[in-house]
N, C-alpha and C positions, 0 to 999 in steps of 0.2 A: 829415881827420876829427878830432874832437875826443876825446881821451884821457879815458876813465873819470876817472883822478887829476884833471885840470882840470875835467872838471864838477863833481867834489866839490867843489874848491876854487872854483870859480862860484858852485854854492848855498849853501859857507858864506861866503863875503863878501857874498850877496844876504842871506842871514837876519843876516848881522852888523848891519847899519844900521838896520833896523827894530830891535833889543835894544836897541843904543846910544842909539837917539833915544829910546825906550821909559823904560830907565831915568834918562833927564837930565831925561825930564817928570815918572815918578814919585818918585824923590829926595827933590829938592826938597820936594814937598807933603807926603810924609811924615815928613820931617824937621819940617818949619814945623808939622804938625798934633800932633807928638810936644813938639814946643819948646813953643809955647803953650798945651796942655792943652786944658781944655775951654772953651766947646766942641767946639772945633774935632778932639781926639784922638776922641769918640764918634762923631763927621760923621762921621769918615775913616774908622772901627772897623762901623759899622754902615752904610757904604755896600760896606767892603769882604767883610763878611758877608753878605748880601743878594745880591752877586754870587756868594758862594763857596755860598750856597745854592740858590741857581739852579742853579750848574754840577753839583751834587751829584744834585739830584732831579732834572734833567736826565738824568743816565745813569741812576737807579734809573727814575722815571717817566716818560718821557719826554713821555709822553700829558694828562700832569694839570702839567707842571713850572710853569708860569705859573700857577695858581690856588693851588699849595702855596705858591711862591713869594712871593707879595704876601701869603698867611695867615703865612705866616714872618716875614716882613720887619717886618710891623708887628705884631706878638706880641714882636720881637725890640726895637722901638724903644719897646715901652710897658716891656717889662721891664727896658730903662736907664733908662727917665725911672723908676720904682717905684727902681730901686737907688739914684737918686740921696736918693730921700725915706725910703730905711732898711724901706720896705715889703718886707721880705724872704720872707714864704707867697704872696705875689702876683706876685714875680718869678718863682717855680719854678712857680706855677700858669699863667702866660702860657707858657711858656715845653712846657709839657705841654700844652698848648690847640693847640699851634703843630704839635708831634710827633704829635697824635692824628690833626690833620686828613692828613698824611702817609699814615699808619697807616689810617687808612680807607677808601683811597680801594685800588681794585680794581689788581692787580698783583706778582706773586711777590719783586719787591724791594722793597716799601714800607714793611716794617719796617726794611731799611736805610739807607732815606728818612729816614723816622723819627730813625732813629739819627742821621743825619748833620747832622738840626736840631736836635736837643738837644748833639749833639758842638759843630758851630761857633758853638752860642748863648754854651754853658759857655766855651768860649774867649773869646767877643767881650765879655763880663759879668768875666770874669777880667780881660782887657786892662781895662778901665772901670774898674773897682774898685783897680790897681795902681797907674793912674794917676794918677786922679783924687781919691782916694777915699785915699790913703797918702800921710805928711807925703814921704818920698821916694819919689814916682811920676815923678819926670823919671828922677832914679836908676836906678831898677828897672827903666823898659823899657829905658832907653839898652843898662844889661848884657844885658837879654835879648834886646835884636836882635842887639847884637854877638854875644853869645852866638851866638844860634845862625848868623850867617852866618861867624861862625869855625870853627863845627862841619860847616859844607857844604866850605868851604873847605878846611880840614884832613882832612876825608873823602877829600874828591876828590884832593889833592895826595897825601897818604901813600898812595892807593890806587894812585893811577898808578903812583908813583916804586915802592910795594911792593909792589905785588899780595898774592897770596898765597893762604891761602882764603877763599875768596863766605862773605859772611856771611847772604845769602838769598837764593841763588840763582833761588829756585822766583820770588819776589819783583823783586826786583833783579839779574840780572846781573852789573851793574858793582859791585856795594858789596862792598867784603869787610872782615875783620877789622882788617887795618891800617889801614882807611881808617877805622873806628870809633876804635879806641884815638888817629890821629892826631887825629879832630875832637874829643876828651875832651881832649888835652894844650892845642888851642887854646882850647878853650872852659876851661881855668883857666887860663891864661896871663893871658887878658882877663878873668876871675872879677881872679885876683891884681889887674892892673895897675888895673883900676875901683877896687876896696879902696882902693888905696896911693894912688893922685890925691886921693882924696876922703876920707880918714881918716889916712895914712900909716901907716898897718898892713894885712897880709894876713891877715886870718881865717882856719885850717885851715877852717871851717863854708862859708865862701863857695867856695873852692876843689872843696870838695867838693860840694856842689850845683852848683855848674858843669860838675863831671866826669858827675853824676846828670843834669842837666838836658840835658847833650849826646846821654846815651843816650836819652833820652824824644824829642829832637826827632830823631835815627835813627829811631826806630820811628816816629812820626811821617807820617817821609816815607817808609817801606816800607810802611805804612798804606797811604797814597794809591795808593802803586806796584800794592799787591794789589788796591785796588781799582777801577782805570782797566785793569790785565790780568782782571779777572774784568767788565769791561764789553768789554773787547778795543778801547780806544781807546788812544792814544797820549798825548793832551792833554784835561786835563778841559773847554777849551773855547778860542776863539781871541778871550779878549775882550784879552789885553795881545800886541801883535804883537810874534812873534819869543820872545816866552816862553811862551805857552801862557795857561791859564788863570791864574785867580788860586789856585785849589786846589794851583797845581803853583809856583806860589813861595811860598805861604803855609804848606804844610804843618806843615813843624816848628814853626812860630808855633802854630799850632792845638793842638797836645799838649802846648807847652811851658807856656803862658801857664794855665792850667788847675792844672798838678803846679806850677808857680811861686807860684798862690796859696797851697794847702794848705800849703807850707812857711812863708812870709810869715806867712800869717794863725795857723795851728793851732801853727807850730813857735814864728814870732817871728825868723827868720832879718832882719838888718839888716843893709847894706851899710854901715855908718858904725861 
């Protein structure tokens, strides 16, 4: 008879192949759609919003998720093509056309609905505009994916090795204190080292919004965690095999990219 311990280790070498194959298809594209800009960085950016809005009103509405969905999606695609022409009261006004239809429709979560399509729009319109739209937009997202897959990684590694105390338990389980402060040291480690390739100096300013931008994409992804435990789902949907949804690798994307403008655009923060 077969040992508990080996069927663990059966279903994680069965989920491991599907991730691995997963990621060597996704990589690539999003690497090549980040290299060569647009159009190709909003193709990528608004198809992969479109998906994370689905999965969203999927657990608030489950009943209406396809009809909010396609009002989303192309509210969400008229409002990049207006940011690329500077139409900026038309982008916020599609973008409220998009969240109302949410908001209207019958169901004790559709103001959350709501919420979740003006949340991933403000992100997808953030990414669009850093990109595209700023003399250093290859720059800028490059640090911010490193960024924040430094800050998952650094989480996860200080928390294992440290434990300690939960830093939201009610939330997250596994996340604690140390595994915050370690993903802040990784996420200015890569602030620093982007600075010094690309300028040879470290800005104190860069550093420390790396250390800020690490805590935003924590909360981020405790965001997600509250709100896939308050639908009592595991995964927000099974469109990437072996990783879940796209809400549940994108999240810290989603909070970061957003708090990354306001500093860029209102502060003036430059990586050069």
């Amino acid at each position: 008879m077969q040992s508990s311990e080996a069927r663990r280790q059966e279903d994680t070498n069965s989920g491991l192949k599907p991730r691995v194959i997963s990621a060597l298809v996704m990589t690539p594209i999003a690497v090549a759609a980040v290299w060569f800009g647009s159009p190709y960085f909003e193709f990528l950016v608004l198809l992969f919003s479109v998906g994370m809005m689905w999965e969203w009103t999927r657990m608030c509405v489950p009943g209406h998720v396809n009809s909010i969905s396609i009002v989303a999606g192309v509210a969400l695609a008229v409002a990049m093509l207006l940011l690329t022409t500077g139409e900026y009261p038309f982008v916020l006004l599609s973008v409220f056309v998009s969240a109302a239809t949410a908001a209207l429709r019958p169901g004790k979560d559709r103001f959350l609905a709501a919420f979740g399509i003006v949340y991933i729009s403000c992100a997808a319109l953030a990414a669009q505009w850093l990109r595209s739209m700023h003399g250093d937009g290859l720059l800028l997202i490059m640090w911010l994916f490193f960024l924040v897959w430094a800050t998952d990684t650094g989480a996860y590694a200080f928390g294992k090795a440290i434990g300690g105390p939960k830093l939201a338990p009610r939330f997250s389980p596994k996340k604690t204190w140390a595994g915050l402060i370690g993903g802040m040291l990784c996420a200015m480690v890569i602030g620093g080292l982007i600075t010094y390739f690309s300028s040879n100096q470290i800005p104190v300013s860069i550093v420390l919004a790396s250390a800020v931008l690490a805590i935003v994409a924590q909360v981020g992804d405790l965001g997600e965690s509250a709100l896939k435990r308050h639908f009592k789902v595991k995964d927000s949907s099974h469109l990437i095999p072996g990783h879940g949804g796209l809400l549940d690798r994108a999240d810290g994307m989603l909070s970061v990219f957003p708090v990354a403008f306001v500093i860029v655009y209102f502060i003036g923060l430059s990586l050069r």
